[in-house]
Residue, then its C-alpha position, 0 to 999 in steps of 0.5 A: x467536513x462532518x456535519x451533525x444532523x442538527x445542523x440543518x433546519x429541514x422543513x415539514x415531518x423531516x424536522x420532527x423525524x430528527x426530535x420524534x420518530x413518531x411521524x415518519x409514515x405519515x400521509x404526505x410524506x410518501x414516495x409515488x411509486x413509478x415516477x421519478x426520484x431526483x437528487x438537485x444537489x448534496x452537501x458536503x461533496x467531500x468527506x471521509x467516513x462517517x461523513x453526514x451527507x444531506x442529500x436535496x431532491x424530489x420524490x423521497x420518501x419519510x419512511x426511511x426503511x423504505x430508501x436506500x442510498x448508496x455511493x460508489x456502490x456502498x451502502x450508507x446509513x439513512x438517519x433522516x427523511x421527508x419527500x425533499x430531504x435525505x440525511x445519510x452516513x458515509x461509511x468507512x472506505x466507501x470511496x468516491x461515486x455517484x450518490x445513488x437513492x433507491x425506493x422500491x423499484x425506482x432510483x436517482x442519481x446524482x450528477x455530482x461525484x462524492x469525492x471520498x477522503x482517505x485518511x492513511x494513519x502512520x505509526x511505528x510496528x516494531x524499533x525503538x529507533x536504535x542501531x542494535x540487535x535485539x528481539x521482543x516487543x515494539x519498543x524493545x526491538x532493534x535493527x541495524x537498517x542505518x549502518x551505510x554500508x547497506x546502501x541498497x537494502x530493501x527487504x520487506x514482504x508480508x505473508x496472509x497470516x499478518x506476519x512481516x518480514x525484515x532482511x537485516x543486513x547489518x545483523x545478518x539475518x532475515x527478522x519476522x514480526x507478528x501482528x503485536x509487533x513482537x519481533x524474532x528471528x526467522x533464520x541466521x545467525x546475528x553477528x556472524x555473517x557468512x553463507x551456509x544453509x542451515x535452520x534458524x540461527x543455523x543458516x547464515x546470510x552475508x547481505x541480505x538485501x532484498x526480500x520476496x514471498x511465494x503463495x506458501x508463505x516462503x521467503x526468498x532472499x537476495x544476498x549479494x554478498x554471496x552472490x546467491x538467492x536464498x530460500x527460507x521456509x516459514x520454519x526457517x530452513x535456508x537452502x540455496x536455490x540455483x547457481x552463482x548469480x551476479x550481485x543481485x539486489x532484491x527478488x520477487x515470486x509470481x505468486x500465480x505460477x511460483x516463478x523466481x524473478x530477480x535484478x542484478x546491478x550488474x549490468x542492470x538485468x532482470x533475471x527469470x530464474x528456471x526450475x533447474x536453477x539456470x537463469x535467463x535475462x528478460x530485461x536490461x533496466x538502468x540500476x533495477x531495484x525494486x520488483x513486483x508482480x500486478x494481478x495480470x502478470x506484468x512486472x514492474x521495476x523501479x530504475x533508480x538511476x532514470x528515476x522512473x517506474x517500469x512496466x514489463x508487459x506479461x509473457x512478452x516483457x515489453x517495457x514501458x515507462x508509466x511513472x517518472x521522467x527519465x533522466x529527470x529527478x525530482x519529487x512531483x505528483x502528476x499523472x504517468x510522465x509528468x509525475x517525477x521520482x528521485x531515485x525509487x527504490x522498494x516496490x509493492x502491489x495490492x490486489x487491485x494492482x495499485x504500486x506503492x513505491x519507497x521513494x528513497x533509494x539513494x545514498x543520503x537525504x532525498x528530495x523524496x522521502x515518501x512513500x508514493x502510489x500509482x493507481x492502477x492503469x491511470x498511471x495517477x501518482x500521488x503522496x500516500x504518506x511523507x513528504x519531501x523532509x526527512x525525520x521521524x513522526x507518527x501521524x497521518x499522510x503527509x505529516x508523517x515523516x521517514x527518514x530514507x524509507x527503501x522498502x515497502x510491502x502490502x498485505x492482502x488487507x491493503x496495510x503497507x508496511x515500509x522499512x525505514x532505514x535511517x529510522x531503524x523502524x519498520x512502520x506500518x500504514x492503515x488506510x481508512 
């Protein structure tokens, strides 16, 4: 709720600070230095940014260059003042905290927490929405994500120069697109599916499925088809890295050391793969599809046949479920246990370690057709856009639609990227 600051009828100079700026240093309406300041109350406890805030107290100040006001740590901007009264703006992202005033060497803080509201914008990057092939801007480009055949595709990742890339199993190649939303290929040769390294549309791909991406901005790829784990350079040169590898889905790189991890739906492993390209079985997780690196070195999978999210511990690769009942699908926001998942697919991590999941790795419509996410170490799921109908729509949270959403990616801004499958689109989310 955003109030204007001629909503409220303050008392004293207050009032008069909101009309004239003349009165704001007059005598009486001065803090008392040492003793101490109080906040009794502020109004509205809920808001987003650019939220006006009155803050109700005692020993202020009507000089508002002298009083700083701060929640979770964030600064806001102070537009009015008396010795009782404080109006300030909620900037953008601020989160949720205490609210915290400061004068001089004295400060006060609230009891109360202001709970901030996100706001997660969902629109459409690039795909006109059309099974195809075709490069170019926005609404001219075309994927084929919705040919049932790719059951399990999952590839999307984003590099630190707002470029994001796309496996597209239906045209055989690996796609990229810039910031614009302009789309091009990387590597492979549309149409012509196979499994030879080249440059470009030299190389070929059978089904790429899943995507990772290395600190150098190296893509990686994994194509069941050919049972082999692809690596392609940001000029797209293909080379094949390691051996035969057993139908493996998707890969992921710890971008900290550069080490290679991949799952296997044969009999459900994850795979560390070694520098001289053998591989080693870390753990065996029912159906693993996605996989993602934490800060801290702890991998984490989706089993989209339990329906639950897995943690690896770093080093030791301990597994511990933190997200999902096993056994039990259902879509249901909770905390750890008590959150349910059906059938999560696609797995990305921020810098703060929070895990945004593709809910939708299944083989048609899903209870869950969102995009969901943990927070980091509380295990706490929420609805971080969609819901549990399927469709198309542009809009925020919970009001967006996808259909069959099977991967997702974060960039280092915290942007989310989510390829749509049945909605041929790749849609990207901004949080406010």
């Amino acid at each position: 709720m955003i109030r204007s600051l001629h909503t409220y009828i303050l008392s004293g100079c207050f009032l008069m600070s909101a009309i004239l700026t003349g009165c704001q240093k007059d005598e009486g309406l001065q803090h008392v230095a040492g003793a101490p300041i109080t906040i009794a109350d502020f109004t509205p406890a809920t808001g987003g940014g650019t939220t006006e805030i009155l803050i109700t107290g005692d020993n202020f100040s009507g000089d508002t260059s002298q009083i700083t006001v701060t929640i979770n740590g964030n600064r806001c901007a102070v537009v009015g003042a008396n010795t009782k009264q404080i109006m300030a703006v909620v900037p953008k992202r601020c989160g949720s905290g205490n609210v915290v005033v400061t004068i001089g060497k004295d400060s006060g803080k609230s009891t109360g927490t202001f709970n901030y509201v996100f706001t997660h914008t969902v629109t459409t990057l690039a795909g006109n929405g059309k099974a195809g092939y075709a490069d170019g801007g926005p609404a001219d480009a075309m994927f084929t994500f919705s040919n049932p055949g790719w059951l399990r595709m999952m590839g999307i990742v984003a590099d630190d120069n707002g470029n994001v890339y796309v496996a597209d199993p239906g045209n055989a190649c690996i796609r990229k697109i810039d910031k614009t939303g302009q789309v091009s290929i990387l590597a492979g040769h549309p149409g012509n599916a196979g499994g030879s390294d080249g440059v470009g549309t030299g190389a070929t791909f059978n089904i790429p499925y899943g995507l990772g991406i290395d600190a150098a901005g190296n893509v990686y790829t994994a194509d069941p088809g050919t049972w082999s784990i692809r690596k392609i350079t940001p000029d797209g040169t293909t080379s094949r890295i390691g051996g035969t590898v057993q139908e493996p889905w998707n890969v992921t790189v710890n971008r900290a050391n550069g080490k290679i991890y991949y799952s296997s739906t044969g009999g459900g492993g994850v795979f560390e793969m070694k520098p001289d390209g053998s591989s080693v079985n870390i753990a065996t997780i029912a159906a693993p599809g996605g996989l993602a690196f934490d800060p801290a070195g702890n991998l984490f999978v989706s089993s989209n046949s339990e329906h639950t999210i897995i943690k690896l511990k770093a080093d030791t690769w301990e597994p511990t479920v933190i997200a999902g009942a096993t056994g039990t699908p259902a879509y249901a926001d909770g905390v750890g246990t008590a959150a349910r998942f059906a059938n999560p697919w696609g797995l990305a991590i921020d810098a703060g370690g929070n895990i945004f999941v593709a809910g939708n790795g299944s083989y048609g419509p899903n209870v869950d057709e969102s995009v969901r996410y943990i927070k980091a170490g509380t295990w706490d799921v929420s609805t971080f856009a969609g819901s549990g109908t399927g469709g198309f729509a542009d809009a925020i949270g919970t009001a967006a639609a996808f259909n069959m959403p099977m991967g997702v990616a974060v960039d280092k801004n915290g942007i989310v990227y989510v390829l749509d499958k049945n909605n041929n689109r790749v849609r990207k989310i901004v949080t406010e």
